[in-house]
C-alpha positions as CSV (number, residue, x, y, z in Angstrom):
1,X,160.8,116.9,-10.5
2,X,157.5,116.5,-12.0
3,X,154.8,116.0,-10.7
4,X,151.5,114.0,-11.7
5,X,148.7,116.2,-12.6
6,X,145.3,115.1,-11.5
7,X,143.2,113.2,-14.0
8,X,140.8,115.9,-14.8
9,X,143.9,117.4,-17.0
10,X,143.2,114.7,-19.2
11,X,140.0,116.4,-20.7
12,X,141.8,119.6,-21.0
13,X,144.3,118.3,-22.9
14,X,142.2,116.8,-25.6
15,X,140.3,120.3,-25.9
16,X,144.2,121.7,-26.0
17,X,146.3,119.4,-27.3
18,X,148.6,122.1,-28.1
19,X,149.1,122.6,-24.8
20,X,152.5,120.8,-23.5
21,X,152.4,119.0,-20.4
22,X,155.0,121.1,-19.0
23,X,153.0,124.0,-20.0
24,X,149.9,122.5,-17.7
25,X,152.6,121.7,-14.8
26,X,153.3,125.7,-15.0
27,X,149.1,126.3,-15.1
28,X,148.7,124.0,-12.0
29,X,151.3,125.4,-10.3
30,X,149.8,129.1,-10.6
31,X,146.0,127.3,-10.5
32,X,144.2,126.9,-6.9
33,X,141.0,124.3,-7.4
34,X,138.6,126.0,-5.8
35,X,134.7,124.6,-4.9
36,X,131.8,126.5,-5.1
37,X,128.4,125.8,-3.8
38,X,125.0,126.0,-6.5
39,X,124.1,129.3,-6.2
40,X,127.1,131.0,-5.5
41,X,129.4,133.4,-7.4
42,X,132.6,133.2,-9.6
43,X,132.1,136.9,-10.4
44,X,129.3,139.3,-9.0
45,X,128.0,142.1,-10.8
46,X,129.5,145.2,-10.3
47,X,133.0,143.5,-9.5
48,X,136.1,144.0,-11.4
49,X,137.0,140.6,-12.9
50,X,140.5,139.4,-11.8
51,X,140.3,135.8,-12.2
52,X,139.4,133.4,-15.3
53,X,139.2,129.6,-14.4
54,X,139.0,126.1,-15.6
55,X,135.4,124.1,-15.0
56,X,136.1,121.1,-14.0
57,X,132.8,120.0,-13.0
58,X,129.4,121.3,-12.2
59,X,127.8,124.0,-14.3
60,X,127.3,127.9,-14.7
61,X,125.5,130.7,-15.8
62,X,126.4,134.3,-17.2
63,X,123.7,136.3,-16.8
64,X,122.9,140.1,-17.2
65,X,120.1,142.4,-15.5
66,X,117.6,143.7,-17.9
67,X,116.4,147.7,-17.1
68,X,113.2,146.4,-14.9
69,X,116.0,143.9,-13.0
70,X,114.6,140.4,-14.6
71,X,117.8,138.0,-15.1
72,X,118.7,137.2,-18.4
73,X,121.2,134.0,-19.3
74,X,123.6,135.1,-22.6
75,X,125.6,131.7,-22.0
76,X,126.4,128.4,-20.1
77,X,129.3,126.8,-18.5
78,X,129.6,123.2,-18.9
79,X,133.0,120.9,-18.0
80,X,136.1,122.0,-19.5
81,X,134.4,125.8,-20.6
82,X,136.4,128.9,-19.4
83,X,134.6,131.3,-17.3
84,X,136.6,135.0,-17.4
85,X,134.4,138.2,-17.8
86,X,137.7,139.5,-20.8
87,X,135.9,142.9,-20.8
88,X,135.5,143.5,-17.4
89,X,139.3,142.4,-16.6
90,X,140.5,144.7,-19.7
91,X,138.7,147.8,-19.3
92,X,139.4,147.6,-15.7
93,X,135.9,148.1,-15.0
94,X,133.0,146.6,-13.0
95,X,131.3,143.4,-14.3
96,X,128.1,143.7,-16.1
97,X,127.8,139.9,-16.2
98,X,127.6,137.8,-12.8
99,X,129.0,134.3,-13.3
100,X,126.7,131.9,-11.0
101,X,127.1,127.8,-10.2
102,X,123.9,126.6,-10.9
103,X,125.0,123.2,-9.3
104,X,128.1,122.4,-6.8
105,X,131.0,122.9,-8.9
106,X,134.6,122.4,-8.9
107,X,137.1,125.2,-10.7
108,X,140.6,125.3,-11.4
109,X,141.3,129.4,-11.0
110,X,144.2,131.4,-12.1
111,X,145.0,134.8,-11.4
112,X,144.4,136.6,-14.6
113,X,147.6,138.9,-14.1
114,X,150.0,136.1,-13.4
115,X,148.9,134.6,-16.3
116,X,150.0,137.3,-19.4
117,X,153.5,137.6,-18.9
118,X,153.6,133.9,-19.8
119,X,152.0,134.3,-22.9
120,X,155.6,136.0,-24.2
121,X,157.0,132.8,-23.3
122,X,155.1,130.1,-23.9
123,X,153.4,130.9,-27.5
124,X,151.1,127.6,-27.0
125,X,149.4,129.5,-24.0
126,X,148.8,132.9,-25.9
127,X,147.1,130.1,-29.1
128,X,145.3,128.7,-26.0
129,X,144.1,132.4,-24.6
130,X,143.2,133.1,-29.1
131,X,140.9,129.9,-29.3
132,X,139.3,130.8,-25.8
133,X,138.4,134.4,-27.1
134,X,137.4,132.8,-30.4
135,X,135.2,130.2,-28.2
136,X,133.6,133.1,-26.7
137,X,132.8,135.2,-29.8
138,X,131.0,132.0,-30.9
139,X,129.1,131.7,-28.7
140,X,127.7,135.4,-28.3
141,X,127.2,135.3,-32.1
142,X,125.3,131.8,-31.7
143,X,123.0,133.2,-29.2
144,X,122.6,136.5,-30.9
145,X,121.0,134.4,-33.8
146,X,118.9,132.0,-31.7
147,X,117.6,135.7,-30.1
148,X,116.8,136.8,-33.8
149,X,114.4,133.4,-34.8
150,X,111.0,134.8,-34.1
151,X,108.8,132.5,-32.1
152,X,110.0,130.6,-28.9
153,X,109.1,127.0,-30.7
154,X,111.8,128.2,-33.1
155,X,114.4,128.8,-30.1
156,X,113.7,125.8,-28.5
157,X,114.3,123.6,-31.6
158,X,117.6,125.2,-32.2
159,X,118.5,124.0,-28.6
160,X,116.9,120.4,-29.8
161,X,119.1,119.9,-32.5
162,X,121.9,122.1,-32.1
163,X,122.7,122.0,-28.5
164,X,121.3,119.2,-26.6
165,X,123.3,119.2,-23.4
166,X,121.5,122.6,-23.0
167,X,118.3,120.8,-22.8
168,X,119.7,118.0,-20.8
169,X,121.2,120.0,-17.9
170,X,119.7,123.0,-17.5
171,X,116.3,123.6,-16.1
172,X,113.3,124.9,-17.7
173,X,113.3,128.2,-16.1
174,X,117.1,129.0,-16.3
175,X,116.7,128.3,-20.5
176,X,113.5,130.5,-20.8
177,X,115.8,133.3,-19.3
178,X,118.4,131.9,-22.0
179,X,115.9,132.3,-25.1
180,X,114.1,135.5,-23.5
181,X,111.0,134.5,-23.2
182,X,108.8,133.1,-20.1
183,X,108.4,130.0,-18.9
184,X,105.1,129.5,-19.8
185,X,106.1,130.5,-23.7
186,X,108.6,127.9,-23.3
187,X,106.2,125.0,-22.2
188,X,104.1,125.9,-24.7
189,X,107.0,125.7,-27.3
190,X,107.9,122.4,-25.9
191,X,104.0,120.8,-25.8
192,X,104.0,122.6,-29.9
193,X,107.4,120.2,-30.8
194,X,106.2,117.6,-29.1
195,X,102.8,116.7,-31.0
């Protein structure tokens, strides 16, 4: 018998359209939606990562700890993004990178291990699992390059024109700690763009 999926499938579907609908009806079934309160942790540094998830609404942050212990933000979470810590969950070995909601969220988790045997059977799942770790690489990369532009107005602008829902969402503090600079460097970016 099958069951009918909830409607926030729909947006996961047209990000995988690969992605049979029996294929999500296996996902769900292994899946527990799970809220989480702003503030609170998917993963928590110095935890081995054994769960990946779905966002289905709300946002995140992945941040590291610099040596003197200041938070810094490599990437975002937004709807439909995938938040897993791969490395962590690989190497077996505690999480560098805390995973935080920086507003009530809602998640669809899965179980990391229950996961891989499936990608033997169902080779849409294993393309799926490919695009996600090529999603990720992307990302790093792109922030890698906005680190390397030389002056925060620089950074900023990027943001402007490249990512906008970064600028939208996300409060001024948590995308200074995204462009590693300080909040006052980023005002004054802003006030520079703006005349």
């Amino acid at each position: 018998m099958k069951l009918e999926l909830p409607q926030w499938y729909g947006q996961l579907k047209k990000k995988y359209p690969i992605v049979t609908d029996q294929e999500w009806q296996l996902l769900h079934s292994m899946a527990v939606v799970k809220h989480i309160k702003k503030g609170d942790s998917f993963l928590k540094y110095g935890k081995v990562a054994r769960f990946s998830a779905f966002v289905i609404s709300g946002l995140f942050k992945f941040s590291i700890l610099d040596d003197d212990g200041n938070e810094k933000i490599i990437k975002f979470g937004f709807p439909n993004d995938f938040l897993a810590n791969c490395e962590s969950y690989n190497k077996k070995a505690p999480s560098a990178v805390s995973i935080t909601a920086l507003e009530d969220a809602v998640i669809l988790k899965i179980n990391i291990k229950k996961m891989q045997p499936l990608y033997d059977l169902h080779i849409n799942l294993l393309h799926v699992n490919l695009q996600l770790y090529q999603e990720i690489l992307e990302q790093q990369s792109e922030h890698e390059h906005i680190l390397s532009l030389k002056s925060p107005a620089r950074r900023y602008r990027y943001l402007l024109e490249r990512r906008p829902a970064i600028i939208q969402k996300i409060s001024l503090t948590n995308i200074a700690r995204y462009l590693y600079i300080s909040r006052e460097a980023l005002s004054r970016a802003r006030l520079y763009l703006l005349k």
